[in-house]
N, C-alpha and C positions, 0 to 999 in steps of 0.2 A: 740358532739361539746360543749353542756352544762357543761357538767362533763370536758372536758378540759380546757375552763374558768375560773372556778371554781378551778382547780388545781392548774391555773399560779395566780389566784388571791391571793391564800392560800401560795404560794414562796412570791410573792410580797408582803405582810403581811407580813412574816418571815425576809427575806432580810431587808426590814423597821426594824423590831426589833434587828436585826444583826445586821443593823451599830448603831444603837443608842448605843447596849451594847459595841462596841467594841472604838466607837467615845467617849464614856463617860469613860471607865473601863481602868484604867493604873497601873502598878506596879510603887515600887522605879527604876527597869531597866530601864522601860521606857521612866523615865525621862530623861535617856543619851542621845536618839534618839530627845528628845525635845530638847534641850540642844544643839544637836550637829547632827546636822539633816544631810543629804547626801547633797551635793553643786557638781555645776560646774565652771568652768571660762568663761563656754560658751555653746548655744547649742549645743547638734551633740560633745562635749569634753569628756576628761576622767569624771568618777564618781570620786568624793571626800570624801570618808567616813575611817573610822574607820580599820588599824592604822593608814593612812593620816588623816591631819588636813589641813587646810586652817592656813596662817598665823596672816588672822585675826580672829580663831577663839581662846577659851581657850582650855588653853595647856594641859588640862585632854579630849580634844578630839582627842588626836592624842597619837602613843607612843613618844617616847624620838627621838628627831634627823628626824622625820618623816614630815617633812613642807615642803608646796608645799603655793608657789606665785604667783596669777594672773597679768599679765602684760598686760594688753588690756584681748583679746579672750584668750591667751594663759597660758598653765598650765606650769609650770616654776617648775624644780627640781636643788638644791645643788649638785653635787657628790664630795665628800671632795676631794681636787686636782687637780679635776678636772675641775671644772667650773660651768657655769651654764646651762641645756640646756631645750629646749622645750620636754614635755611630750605630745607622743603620745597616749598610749595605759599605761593602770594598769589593771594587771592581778591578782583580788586577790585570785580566786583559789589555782594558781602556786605560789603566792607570787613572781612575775616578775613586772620589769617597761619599758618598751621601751621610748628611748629620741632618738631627732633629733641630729644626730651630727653637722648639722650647713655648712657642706662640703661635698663634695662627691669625697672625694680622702680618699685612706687607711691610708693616716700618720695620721688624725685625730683620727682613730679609735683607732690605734697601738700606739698611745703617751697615748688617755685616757684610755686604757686596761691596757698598762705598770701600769699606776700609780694606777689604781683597783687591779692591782695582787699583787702592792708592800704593798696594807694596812696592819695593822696587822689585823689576822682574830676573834680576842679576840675585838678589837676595831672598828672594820669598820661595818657600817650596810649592807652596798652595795657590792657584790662579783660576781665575774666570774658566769657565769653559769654553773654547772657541766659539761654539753655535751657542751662546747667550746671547738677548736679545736688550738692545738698548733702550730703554723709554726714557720720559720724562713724564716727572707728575703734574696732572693739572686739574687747578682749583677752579671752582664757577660758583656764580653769588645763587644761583638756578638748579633745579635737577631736573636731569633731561636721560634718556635711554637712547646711547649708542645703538645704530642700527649691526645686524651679526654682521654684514662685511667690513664695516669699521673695523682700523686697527687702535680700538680703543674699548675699554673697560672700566665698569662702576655704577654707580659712585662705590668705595671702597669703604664700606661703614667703621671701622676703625679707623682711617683715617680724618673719614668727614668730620663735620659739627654742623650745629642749626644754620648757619652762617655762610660754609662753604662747606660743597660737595668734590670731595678729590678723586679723581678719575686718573686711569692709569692709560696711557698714552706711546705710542710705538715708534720709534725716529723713523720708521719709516711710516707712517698715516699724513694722509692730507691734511694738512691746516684750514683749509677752506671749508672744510665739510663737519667745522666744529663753530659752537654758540661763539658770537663776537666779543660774551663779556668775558669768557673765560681766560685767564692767565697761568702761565708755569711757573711753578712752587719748586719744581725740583729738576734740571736737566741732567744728561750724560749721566745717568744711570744706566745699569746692564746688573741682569735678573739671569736665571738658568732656569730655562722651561726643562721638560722632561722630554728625552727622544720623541720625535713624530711617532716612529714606529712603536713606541711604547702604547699608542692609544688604539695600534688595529693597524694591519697594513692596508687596508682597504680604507680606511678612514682617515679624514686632513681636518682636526681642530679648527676650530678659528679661532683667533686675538681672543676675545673675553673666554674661551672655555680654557685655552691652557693656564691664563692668569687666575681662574677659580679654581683650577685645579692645582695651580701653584701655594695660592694661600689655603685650600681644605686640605691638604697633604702635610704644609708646615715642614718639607724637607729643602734641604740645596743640596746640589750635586755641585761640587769642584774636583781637578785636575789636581796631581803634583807630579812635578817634577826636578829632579835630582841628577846632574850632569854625569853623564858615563856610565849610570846605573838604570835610570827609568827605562830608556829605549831599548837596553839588551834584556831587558827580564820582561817588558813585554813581547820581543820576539821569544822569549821561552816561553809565554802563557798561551803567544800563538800557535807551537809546535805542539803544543800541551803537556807543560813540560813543570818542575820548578826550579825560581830564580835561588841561587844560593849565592855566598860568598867566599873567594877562595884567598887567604889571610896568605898565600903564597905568591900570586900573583897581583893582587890588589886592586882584585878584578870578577866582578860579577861571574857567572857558567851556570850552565842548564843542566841541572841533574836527571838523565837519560832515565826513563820510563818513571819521573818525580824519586821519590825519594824512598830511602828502604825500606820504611815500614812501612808503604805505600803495598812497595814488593812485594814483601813479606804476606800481611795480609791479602793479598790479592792470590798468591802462591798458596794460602794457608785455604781463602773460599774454596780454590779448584779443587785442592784436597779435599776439602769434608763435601764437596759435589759430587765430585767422582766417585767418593765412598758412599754415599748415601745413594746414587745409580745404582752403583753395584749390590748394593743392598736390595733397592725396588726390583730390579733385576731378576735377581737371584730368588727374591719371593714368590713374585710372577712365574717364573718358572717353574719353580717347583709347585704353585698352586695349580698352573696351566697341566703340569706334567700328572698332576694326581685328577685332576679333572677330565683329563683327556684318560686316564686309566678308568676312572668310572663309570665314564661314558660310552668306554669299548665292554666295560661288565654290562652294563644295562644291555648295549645294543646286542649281545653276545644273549643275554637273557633273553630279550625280545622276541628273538632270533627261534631261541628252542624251543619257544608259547607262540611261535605263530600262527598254530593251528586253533587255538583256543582262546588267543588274546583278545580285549574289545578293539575299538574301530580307534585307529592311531590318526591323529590329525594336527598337522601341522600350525607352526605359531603364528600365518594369517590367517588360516580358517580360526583357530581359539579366539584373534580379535573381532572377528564379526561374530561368533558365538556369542560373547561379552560385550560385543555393543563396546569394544573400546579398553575394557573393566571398566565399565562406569558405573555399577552398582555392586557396591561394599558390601558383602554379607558380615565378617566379621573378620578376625584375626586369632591366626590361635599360632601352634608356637612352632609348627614346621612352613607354618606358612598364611598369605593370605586367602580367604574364601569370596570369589565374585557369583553373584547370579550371570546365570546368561540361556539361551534359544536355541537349541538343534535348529537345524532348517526344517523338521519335519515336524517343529515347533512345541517340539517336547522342552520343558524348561529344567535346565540342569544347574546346579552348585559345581565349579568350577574350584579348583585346591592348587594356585598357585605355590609352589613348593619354596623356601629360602632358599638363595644358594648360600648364604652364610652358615645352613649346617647342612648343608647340601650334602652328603655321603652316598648317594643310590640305594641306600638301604628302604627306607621308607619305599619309594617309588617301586623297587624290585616286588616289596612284601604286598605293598597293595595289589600288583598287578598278579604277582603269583595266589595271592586268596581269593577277594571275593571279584578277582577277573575271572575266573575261574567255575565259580558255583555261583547258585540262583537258589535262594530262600525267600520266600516272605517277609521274613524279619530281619534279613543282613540286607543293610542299604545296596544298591547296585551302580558295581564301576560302569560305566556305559564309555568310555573312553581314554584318554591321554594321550599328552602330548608329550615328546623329546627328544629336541630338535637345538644341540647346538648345549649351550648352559641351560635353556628352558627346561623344566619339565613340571610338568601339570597334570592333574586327574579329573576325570568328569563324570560325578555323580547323579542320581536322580535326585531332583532338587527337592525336602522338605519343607512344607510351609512352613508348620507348626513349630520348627527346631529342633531345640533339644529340649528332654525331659530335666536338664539344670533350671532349665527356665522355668518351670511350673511348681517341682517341690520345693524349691526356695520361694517363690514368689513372697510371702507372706515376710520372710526376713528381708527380703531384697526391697519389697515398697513397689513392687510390679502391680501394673494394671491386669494381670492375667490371676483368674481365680484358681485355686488350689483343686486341686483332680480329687473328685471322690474316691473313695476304697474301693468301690466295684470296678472304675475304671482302671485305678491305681492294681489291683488284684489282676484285669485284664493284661496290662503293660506290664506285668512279671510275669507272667505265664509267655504271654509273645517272646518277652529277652531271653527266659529260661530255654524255651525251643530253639531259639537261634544261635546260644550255645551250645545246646545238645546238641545239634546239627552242626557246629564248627566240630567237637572230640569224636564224632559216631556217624555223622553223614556222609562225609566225604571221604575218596580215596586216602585222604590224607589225612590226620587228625589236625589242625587247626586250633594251636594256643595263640587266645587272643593279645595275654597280658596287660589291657589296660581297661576292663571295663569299669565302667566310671559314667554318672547322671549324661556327664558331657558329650559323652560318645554314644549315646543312646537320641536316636533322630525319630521326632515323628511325624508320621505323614497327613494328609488332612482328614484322617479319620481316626488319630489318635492312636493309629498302630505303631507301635516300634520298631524300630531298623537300627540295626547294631553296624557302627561304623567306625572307620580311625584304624586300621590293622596295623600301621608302621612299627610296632612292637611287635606281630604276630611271629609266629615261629612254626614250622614245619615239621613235623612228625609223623612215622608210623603208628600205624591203630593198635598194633601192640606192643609199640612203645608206652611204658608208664613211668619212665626218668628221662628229663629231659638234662642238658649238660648246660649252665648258665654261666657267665663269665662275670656277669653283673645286675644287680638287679633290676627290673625293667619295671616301669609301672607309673602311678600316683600315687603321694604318701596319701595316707590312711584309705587308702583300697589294695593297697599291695599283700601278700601275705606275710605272716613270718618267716616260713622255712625260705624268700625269700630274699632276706638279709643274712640268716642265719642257717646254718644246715641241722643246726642245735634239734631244728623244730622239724624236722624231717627231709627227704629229698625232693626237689620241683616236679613236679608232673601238672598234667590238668586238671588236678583239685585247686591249684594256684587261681581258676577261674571262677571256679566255684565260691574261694571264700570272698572273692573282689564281688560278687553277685551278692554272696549273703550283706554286706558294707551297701550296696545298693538301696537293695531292698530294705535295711535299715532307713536310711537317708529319706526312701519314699514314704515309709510310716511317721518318722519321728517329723518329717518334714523341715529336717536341721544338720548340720553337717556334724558326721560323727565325728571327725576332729574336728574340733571349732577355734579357727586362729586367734578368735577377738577374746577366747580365756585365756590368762595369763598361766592359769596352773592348769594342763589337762586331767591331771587327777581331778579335780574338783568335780567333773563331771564329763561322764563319758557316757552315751548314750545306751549303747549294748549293753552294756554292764546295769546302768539304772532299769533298763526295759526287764532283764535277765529276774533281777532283783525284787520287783514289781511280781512279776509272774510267779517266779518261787513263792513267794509269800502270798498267794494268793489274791493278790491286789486285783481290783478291775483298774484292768490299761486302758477301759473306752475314758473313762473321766481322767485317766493319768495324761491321756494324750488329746484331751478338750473333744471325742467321740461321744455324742452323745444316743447315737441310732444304734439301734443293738446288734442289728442286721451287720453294720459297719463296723461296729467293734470284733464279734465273728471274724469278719475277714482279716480285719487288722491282728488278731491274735494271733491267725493263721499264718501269715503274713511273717510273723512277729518268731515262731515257732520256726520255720522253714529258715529264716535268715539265722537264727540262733545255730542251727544243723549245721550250715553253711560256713560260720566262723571259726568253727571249733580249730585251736591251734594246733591241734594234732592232724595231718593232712588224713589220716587215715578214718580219723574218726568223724570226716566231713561223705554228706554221699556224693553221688556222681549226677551230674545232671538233669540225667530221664529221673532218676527216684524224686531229683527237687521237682521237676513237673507232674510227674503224678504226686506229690505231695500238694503242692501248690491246687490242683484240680479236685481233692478228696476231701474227705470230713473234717472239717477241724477237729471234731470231736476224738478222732481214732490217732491225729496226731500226740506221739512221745512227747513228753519231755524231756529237750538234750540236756546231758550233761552241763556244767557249765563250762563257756568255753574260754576262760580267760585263767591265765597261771598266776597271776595275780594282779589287786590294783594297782600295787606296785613295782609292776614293771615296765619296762618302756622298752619296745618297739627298735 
């Protein structure tokens, strides 16, 4: 990869001295092409160069009688006699011009061809095309349909009347195999059909389709020729070259690889190619060279968990796992989620990973945590894949989702009814264990940092499974500061002393107060920041519930509760999350006290402090 770098930087080098020498280095020829540069009348129109001229260019740009006039967009030709008409197409190979005849009847054609065939050929620059083809018009008192091998066409409805039908006729068609009344209106004509090969090389017109196809087109192709000049600038067209004029010799020359700004930009493309390689180049490697570093982190990690990792499987086993990926769980922001089948036809949620923020971090932390331990309430890795840029996790699949889906219901306009408080009370005590068990169960304390509705999975009984660890972070059990470089999270579940150290130092109370924000969300059944208010002052949930309780308010009817039972728990509920937010890390409890809080009397539950430093402050 070094030594190809180095290759294209050694072109781009080169190329850079290429167009300088060609951009700077000109002959006396070259100054014709300066002089008298290629033009159009328009974009997408003919080329204008050399023996055409432009009529406002000078008249050593063009040869003798060879001026062409821009009329708006359009390119405009003389033909002596003839008139004036629009230019289609210059062919300077063939040395042909095609013009628009203006009409799309054959008298047009056959008046300005008369008068092209009458020029003298010593005088005229403009002539028939050799392979033009001679007719004669012919009138009949009857109308009758040429047979397709006839070399004969019509009747020609602009020419006809009631009277007589005019048929176009080929000097070379039998006379005998036409009606006896008919008579010739017009002989020794000659027409310019369009190349054979212009129709198909496979394909041979017959008589009446090139003549239909001559008058729906309404073009003529002719020939010029100009002595001493025509014949040497079409051998430059066929070197592939262009025709110039040298006021030195008085004599046409081919300017070797066309002309310089021809050069020029062509020298100028390879530069900005080359550079823009070297660019791709150099990206690719370096994204290859940090990919290929991450990849030796993971497999290095893999390596030292191989006694405890789950069951590693490669990316054609993942595709028949997933049936393909054909069924889309959802999309979240490390990546996509597919359903998919163990072979022993356990069904798993499968967490294709981005690689657009692909870093190995997420894949290392999931596979270093709940690869690791087995709770009830922490969802379970049952596999991964990574194998190459892949890498992917394999979960056990919840039906029910996620708990976002059921306490929003009611704002969201879901088909899925809103979870009672007893159940709702159930599903905080399960999360509360499953974090108690992430800071006190394991060898290792286990900071989740993003608990959130979202990451709360449940299974088809409505249990909670705590998932999502790619924030997680590692620590000793008697570690109580942890060292953060940035803050990790979701806004409004994040803590303070998170942003700020104002509010104390991080440890695993940072899990705590995202729990108490939870459990808010589950009671109020609304998002404690709410996007869709323009001022969050105006209303902030904790704070109005806080406010509610201090003053003695019943929160069953503040929060549409009408069952007493329900409101109970929801106060309970309501008291325990208050515990939880408090922005003093110190003044929040620890886990196990929220689950036996959570399990005990409401009635024996404190009232916290309040846990906000003011309405007016922002986060």
């Amino acid at each position: 990869m070094h030594r190809l770098v180095s290759i294209l930087l050694a072109l781009f080098l080169l190329a850079a001295g290429r167009s300088t020498i060609v951009s700077g280095g000109d002959d006396a020829d070259g100054d014709f092409f300066k002089k008298c540069p290629a033009s159009r009348c328009a974009e997408g129109g003919p080329e204008i160069r050399y023996p055409y001229r432009l009529d406002s260019s000078p008249s050593f740009c063009g040869a003798p009688g060879m001026e062409l006039t821009c009329s708006g967009n359009d390119t405009v030709v003389a033909l002596p006699h003839a008139g004036s008409f629009n230019v289609t197409t210059i062919d300077y190979l063939n040395a042909e011009i095609t013009v628009k005849l203006g009409c799309s009847c054959l008298t047009c054609l056959t008046r300005n061809l008369i008068s092209v065939e009458s020029l003298n050929l010593t005088t005229s620059i403009y002539q028939p095309l050799l392979d033009g083809s001679d007719i004669s018009l012919l009138g009949c008192p009857t109308k009758w349909t040429p047979d397709d091998d006839y070399d004969a066409a019509g009747p020609i409805s602009c020419l006809s009347t009631a009277s007589q039908f005019v048929y176009v006729l080929s000097a070379y068609g039998y006379a005998v195999s036409l009606p006896s009344d008919c008579r010739v209106t017009a002989d020794d004509l000659s027409i310019s059909f369009r190349h054979m090969t212009e129709f198909g090389s496979d394909y041979l017109p017959t008589f009446k389709e090139r003549v239909a196809d001559l008058i729906a087109r309404g073009e003529v192709t002719v020939g010029w020729y100009v002595p001493q000049i025509t014949g040497k600038c079409m051998l430059c067209e066929k070197a592939k070259k262009y025709c110039g004029f040298s006021s030195a010799t008085n004599q046409p020359f081919c300017r070797q690889g066309r002309n310089v700004k021809l050069i020029a930009a062509t020298s100028s493309a390879a530069f900005v190619v080359l550079l823009l390689l070297v660019v791709i180049l150099v990206y690719f490697y370096t994204r290859s060279k940090r990919e290929k570093e991450i990849r030796l982190k993971v497999e290095k990690f893999l390596a030292s968990y191989n006694a405890i990792k789950p069951t590693r499987y490669t990316f054609s086993e993942l595709k028949k796992i997933t049936k393909r990926f054909k069924n889309k769980l959802g999309q979240g922001g490390f990546g996509s989620v597919y359903k998919g089948e163990l072979a022993n036809g356990i069904p798993v949620a499968v967490k294709m990973l981005a690689r657009s923020k692909w870093d190995g971090r997420e894949f290392t932390n999931e596979v270093a945590t709940i690869g690791r331990i087995h709770h009830f309430n922490v969802v379970r890795l049952l596999g991964f894949c990574s194998e190459g840029t892949t890498h992917a996790l394999i979960y056990e699949f919840m039906p029910n989702e996620s708990l976002e889906k059921y306490i929003f219901s009611k704002s969201r306009n879901t088909l899925r009814e809103p979870l009672g408080m007893e159940k709702l009370l159930e599903i905080a005590i399960g999360i509360a264990r499953g974090i108690e068990y992430l800071h006190q169960g394991c060898n290792q304390r286990i900071l989740h940092f993003d608990i959130k509705p979202h990451n709360i999975l449940l299974d088809r009984n409505f249990n909670p499974k705590i998932s999502d660890f790619g924030l997680a972070k590692l620590c000793s059990r008697d570690q109580s500061i942890v060292t953060m470089t940035a803050a990790r999270g979701t806004m409004g579940y994040i803590a303070p002393e998170m942003y700020s150290r104002n509010f104390g130092a991080v440890s695993y109370k940072a899990d705590v107060y995202s729990f108490g924000m939870l459990v808010m969300e589950m009671v109020g059944g609304r998002r404690t920041v709410d996007p869709q208010i323009e001022n969050q002052s105006e209303f902030y949930f904790p704070e109005w519930i806080y406010d509610q309780l201090a003053n003695g308010q019943d929160i069953g009817s503040a929060i549409e509760i009408a069952n007493t039972s329900e409101t109970e728990i929801a106060k309970r509920l309501v008291v325990v999350a208050l515990w939880c937010i408090q922005w003093d890390p110190r003044d929040r409890p620890s886990m196990t006290r929220v689950v036996q809080m959570l399990i005990g009397d409401s009635q024996s539950l404190p009232m916290p402090p309040t846990p906000f430093v003011s309405s007016q402050v922002k986060m």
